[in-house]
N, C-alpha and C positions, 0 to 999 in steps of 0.2 A: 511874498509880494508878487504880485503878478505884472503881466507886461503892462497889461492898460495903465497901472501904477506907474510905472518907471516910462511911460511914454512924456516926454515933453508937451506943451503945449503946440499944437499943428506949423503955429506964425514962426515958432522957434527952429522948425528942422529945417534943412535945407532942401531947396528943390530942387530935381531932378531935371537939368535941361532938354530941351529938343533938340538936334542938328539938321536946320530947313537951308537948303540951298546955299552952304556954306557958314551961317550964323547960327551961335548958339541960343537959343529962344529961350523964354518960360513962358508961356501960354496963359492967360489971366482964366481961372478955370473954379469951379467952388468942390471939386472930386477931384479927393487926391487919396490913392493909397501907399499906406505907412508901409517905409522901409525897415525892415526890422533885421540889430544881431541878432541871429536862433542862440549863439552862447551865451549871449547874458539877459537877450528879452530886451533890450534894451532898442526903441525907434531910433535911427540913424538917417535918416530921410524922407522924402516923402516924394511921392512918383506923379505928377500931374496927368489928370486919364482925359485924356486928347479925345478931340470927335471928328466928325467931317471936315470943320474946317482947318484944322491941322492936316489932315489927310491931303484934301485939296492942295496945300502949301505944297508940301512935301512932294507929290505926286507932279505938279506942275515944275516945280525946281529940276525935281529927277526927268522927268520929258524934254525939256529945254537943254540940258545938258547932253541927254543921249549924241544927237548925231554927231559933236563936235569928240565924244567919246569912244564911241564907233570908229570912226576918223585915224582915229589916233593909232600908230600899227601898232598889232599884238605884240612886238618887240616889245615896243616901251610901255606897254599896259602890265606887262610881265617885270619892268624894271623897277618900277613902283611897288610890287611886290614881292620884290627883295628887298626893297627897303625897309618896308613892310616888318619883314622875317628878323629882319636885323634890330629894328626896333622891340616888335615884340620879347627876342631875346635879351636884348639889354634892359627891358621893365619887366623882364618874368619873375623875380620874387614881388615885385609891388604887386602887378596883377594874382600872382598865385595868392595873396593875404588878402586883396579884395574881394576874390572871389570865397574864400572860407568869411570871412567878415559878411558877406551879405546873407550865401547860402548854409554856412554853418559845417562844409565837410573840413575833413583834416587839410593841414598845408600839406599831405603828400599825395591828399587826392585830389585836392585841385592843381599842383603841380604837373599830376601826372595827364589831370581833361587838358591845361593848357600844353602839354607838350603835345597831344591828339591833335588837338587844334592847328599846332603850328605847323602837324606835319601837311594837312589843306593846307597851308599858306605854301610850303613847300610843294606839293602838290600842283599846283594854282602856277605857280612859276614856270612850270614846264608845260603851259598849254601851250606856245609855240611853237611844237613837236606835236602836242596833240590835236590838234584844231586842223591842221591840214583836211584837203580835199582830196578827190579822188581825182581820176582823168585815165580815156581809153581812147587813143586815138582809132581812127575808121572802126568804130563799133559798126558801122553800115558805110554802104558807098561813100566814099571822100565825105563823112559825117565824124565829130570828136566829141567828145561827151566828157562833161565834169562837173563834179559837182563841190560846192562850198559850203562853208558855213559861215552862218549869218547870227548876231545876238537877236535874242526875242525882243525886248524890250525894256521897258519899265518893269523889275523882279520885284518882287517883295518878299522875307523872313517873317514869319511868327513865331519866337522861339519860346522854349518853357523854361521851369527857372530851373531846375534839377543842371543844368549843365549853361552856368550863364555867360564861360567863354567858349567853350568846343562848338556847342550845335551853331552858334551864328558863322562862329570859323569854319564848318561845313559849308555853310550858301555863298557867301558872299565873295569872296576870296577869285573862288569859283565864275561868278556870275558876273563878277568885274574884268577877270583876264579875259573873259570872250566877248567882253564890250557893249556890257548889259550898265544900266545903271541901276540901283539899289535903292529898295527902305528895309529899315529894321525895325519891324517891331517885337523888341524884348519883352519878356513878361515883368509885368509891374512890378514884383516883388522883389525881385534881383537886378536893377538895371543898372548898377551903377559899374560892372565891370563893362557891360555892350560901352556905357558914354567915353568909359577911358580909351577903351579898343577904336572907337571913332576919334577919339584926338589924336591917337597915334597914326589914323589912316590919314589925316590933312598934314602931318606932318613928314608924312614920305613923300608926299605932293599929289594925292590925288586931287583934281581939282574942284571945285566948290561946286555942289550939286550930285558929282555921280554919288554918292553915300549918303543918305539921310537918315536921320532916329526918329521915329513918335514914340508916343507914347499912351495906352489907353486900355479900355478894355473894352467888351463886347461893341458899344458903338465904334469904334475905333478899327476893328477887324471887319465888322462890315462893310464902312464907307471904302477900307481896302478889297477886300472882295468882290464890290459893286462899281468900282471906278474902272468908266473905260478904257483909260490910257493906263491900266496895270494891266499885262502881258503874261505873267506866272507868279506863282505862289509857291512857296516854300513851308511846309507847315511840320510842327516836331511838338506832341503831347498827349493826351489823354483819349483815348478808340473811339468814344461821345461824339468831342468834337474835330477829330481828325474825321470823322464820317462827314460831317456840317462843313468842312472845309472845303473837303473835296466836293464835294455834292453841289453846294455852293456858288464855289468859285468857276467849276465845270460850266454851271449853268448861267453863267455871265460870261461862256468863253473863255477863261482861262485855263493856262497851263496850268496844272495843280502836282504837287506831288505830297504827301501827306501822311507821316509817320504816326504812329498811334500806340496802344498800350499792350501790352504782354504780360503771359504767364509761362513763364520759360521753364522746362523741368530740366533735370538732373539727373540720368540715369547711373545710377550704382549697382552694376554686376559682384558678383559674390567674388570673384576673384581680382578686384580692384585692389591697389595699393591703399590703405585705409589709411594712414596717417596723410598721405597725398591726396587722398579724396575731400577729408574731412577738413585741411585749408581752403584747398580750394571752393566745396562748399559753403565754407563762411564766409570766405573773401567774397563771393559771388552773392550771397543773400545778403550781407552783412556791411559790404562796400557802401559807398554814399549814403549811409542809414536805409539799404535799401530802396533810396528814392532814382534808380534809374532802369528805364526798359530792355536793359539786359541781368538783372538783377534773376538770380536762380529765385525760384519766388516755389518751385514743387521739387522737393527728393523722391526720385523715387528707387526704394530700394529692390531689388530680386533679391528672392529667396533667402538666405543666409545673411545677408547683408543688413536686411533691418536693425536686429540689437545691435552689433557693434557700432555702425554709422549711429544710430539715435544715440549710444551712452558717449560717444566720443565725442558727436557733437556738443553734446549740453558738457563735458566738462572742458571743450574746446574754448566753446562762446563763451561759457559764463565767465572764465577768467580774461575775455579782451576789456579793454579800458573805456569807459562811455563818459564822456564828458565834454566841456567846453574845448574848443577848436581852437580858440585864439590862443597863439603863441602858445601852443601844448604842442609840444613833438613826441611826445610818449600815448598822446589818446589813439588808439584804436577806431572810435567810431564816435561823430559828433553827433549834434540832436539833429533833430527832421524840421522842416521848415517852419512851420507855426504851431501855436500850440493846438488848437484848432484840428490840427491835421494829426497831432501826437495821439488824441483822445479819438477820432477816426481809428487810426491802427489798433490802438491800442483793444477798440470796440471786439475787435474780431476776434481776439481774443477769450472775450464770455462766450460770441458767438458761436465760434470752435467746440467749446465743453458742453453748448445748449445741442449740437447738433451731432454728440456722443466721442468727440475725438478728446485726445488727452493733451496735455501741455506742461510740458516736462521740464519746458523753460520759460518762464514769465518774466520778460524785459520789464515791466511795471516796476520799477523800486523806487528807494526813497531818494530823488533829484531834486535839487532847486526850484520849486516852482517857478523861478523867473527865467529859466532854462527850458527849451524844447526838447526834453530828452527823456528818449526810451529804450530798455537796453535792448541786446537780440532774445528773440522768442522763435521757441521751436513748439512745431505742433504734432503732433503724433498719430498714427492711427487714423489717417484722413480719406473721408471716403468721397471718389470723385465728385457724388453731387455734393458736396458738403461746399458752401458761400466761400469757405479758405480754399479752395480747391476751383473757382471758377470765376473769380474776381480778383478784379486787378489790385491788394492792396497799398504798395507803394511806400512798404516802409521794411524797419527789420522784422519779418516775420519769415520763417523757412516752414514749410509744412511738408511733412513724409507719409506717402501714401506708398503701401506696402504692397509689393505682385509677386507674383510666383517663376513672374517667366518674361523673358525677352519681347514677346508677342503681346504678352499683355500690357509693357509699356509702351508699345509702338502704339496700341488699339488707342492709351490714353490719350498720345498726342492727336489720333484722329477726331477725338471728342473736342478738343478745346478750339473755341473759337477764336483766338489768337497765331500768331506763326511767326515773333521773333525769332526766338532763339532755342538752344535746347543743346543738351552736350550727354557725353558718355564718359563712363569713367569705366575702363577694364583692362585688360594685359591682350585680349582677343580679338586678332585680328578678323576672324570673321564677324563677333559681333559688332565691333567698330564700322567694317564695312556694313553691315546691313541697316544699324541705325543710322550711319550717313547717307545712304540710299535713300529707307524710306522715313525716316521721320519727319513731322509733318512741319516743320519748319524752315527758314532761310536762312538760318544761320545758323552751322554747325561746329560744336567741340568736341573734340576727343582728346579728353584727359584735358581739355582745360575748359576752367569754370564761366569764364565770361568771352565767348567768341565772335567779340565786336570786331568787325574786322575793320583796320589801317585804312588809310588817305587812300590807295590805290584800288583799293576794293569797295563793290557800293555795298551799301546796307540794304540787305536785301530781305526787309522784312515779306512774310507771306499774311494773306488772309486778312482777320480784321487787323493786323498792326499796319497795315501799309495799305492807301488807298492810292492809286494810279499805278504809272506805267514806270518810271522810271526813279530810280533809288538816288538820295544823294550819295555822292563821294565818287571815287573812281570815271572810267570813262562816262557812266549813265548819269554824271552829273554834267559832264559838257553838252552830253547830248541833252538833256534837257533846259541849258539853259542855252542854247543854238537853235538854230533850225536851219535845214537844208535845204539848200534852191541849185536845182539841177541845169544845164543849159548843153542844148545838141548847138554845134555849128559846122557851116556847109560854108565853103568858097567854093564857087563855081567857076571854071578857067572862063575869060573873059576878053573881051575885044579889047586892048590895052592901046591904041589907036591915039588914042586922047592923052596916053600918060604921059608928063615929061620923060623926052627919052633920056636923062639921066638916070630917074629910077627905072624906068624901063629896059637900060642895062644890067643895072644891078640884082635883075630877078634872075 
């Protein structure tokens, strides 16, 4: 049976609201994209895809709202989210099951994005501390100099669905303790944990307007894009249109900051812990069915290392558990977002053996059709220009391309036009040191498989994964969503003649 089978009729799902200026809306609209379980295929909602005049709403509510939010001291902007924090934690298994129920990963890997997430809210808490100015008294004759920070403005998120509580928890959190006001816009297909996460922001007390939800696709990102009174952009998805984002929103004057897609490798030296490598390995291609941009997506083994890694891999993966997500605490790995996207991955596959590599592991088996699931697949024998080797495919697929030498895994990562992430796996402390040096990416592991770094640290994607200046998370996230206004002042001693001489005493 397939999904479009088991879809309801449209009038029967429930729709997906907006959150404009404090009021939850539904938008009278004739496009709407279907929310889907990926465990059972089964439509669960339906996402109303907003345009300009939803934008408009939204945009004008968050504008109106700003200066009274500004206003307001960082103290108690910071108070609200701790309430925030407190909520979140006391709805964290609802949230963790809504987010497997829309996007289909296990409940310990949405678990584990929402505790990511809460550590930004945590994070977020302490701008208080971090927001401060500078100040140098007589930088020049009887001259003082200091500088502050100020919110940009009206922010906006575009988030993707691969992560539909952490990445909004990256912006917003953020972009509100510095007195910014906020839109989200979620990706269509996942919205339903962004709207819960927004009932729980009204009900710490944030007040009505600074956080708003649309909802939409392509016209919906651009009317945000192109609207004067939007200040910066947040943008977290696919290299394509993270290029169009940035490019974009630049060109209408926006702050832009704009995550994009990756081909992360995995270096394996010959004297690697190999039972340690080959978890990690999985875990790392293998996590979220492969669908996130720190996902090891190239093995590459030195020397000695190919056979063992290749035969421990495929007897690693092949016995993890692939199946429905819902209320399963023993699966290993759930299905990938639609089916749609399953038969994508799955393509590269033929692709791979058309372009002479082998495939030692074929995730293809016999699943549910009403189920989006594909198990892990490993590729073998892959040579750098080969389409597995220079494309982003976004699901469980590992491919091992084989080198002789330290040097020549370095050379690899100078070919890919990507620069997430990228890790090492050895006992050597100089080769550790030398791929952390010079490998050609922003995010560095040694000896561990996924080196996304915590709330404190930004994401420092390089190259095409990251278009502008400044990274979310960590301090480059305040400084992005601030901006600095500097001021010299001069008192000049002065004929005080005129002052009442009360205060004229007390100088």
């Amino acid at each position: 049976m397939s999904a479009a089978t088991l879809a309801p009729p449209a009038a029967a799902l429930e729709t997906v609201p907006m959150l404009i200026g404090g009021e939850w809306v539904r938008p009278a609209t004739d496009s709407y994209e279907t929310v889907y379980n990926p465990s059972t295929g089964a439509a669960i909602a339906r996402t109303p895809l907003g345009a300009a005049a939803e934008v408009e709403s939204a945009v004008a509510a968050a504008a109106k709202s700003l200066a009274a939010w500004d206003h307001t001291p960082v103290v108690e902007r910071a108070r609200v989210m701790f309430k925030y924090r407190a909520l979140l934690d006391k709805h964290f298994d609802e949230l963790a099951g809504l987010v497997t129920r829309e996007h289909g990963k296990t409940l310990a890997e949405a678990r584990a994005e929402l505790q990511r997430g809460i550590e930004m809210v945590e994070f977020a808490c302490g701008i208080p501390s971090l927001i401060m100015g500078d100040n140098l008294p007589n930088i020049a004759g009887d001259v003082d100099a200091e500088t502050v920070r100020h919110p940009v403005g009206v922010c906006v998120g575009i988030t993707p669905y691969n992560f539909p509580a952490m990445v909004p928890l990256w912006m917003f959190p953020v972009a509100l303790v510095c007195g910014n006001t906020f839109i989200l816009k979620p990706s269509e297909k996942v919205p339903l944990s962004a709207v819960r996460m927004g009932e729980l922001l009204e009900e710490a007390g944030l007040p009505d307007g600074v956080f708003n939800i649309v909802h939409g696709g392509r016209a919906c990102v651009d009317a945000l894009l192109a609207h004067p009174q939007v200040a910066a952009i947040s943008f977290v998805g696919s290299t394509p249109v993270a290029k169009y984002i940035y490019t974009t929103g630049a060109a209408n004057g926006k702050r832009v900051q704009s995550a994009g897609g990756a081909k992360n490798h995995l270096i394996v030296m010959p004297d690697a812990d190999i039972d340690q490598t080959v978890k990690a390995l999985a875990a790392s291609a293998y996590g979220c069915a492969g669908q996130r941009c720190m996902a090891g997506s190239i093995a590459v083994t030195i020397g000695s290392a190919g056979d063992n890694v290749v035969d421990e891999l495929v007897r690693y993966a092949g016995k993890l558990k692939v199946g429905a997500s819902d209320n399963a605490p023993e699966i290993d790995m759930g299905p990938v977002i639609r089916a749609e996207h399953r038969e994508r991955v799955a393509s590269y596959l033929d692709i791979a053996k058309s372009e002479g590599a082998e495939v030692p592991l074929d995730g293809r088996k016999e699943f549910p059709n009403d189920k989006f699931l594909i198990g892990p697949s490993i590729v073998d024998r892959v040579a750098p220009t080969m389409r597995v080797a220079k494309e982003e495919i976004f699901g469980p697929v590992l491919s091992v391309v084989r080198v002789d030498d330290l040097e020549s895994a370095l050379a690899l990562g100078e070919q890919c036009e990507y620069g997430n992430g990228a890790a090492i796996f050895t006992r050597s402390g100089y080769a550790a040191r030398e791929f952390k040096r010079r490998f050609n990416a922003g995010m560095i592991g040694i000896n561990v498989g996924v080196p996304a770094p915590m709330a404190w640290f930004p994401f420092t994607g390089w190259n095409r994964s990251f278009f502008g200046d400044l990274h979310v998370q960590g301090k480059e996230g305040i400084a992005f969503y601030t901006r600095q206004k500097t001021t010299l002042t001069r008192w000049p001693k002065a004929d005080d003649s005129h002052v009442d001489p009360v205060w004229r005493g007390r100088r």
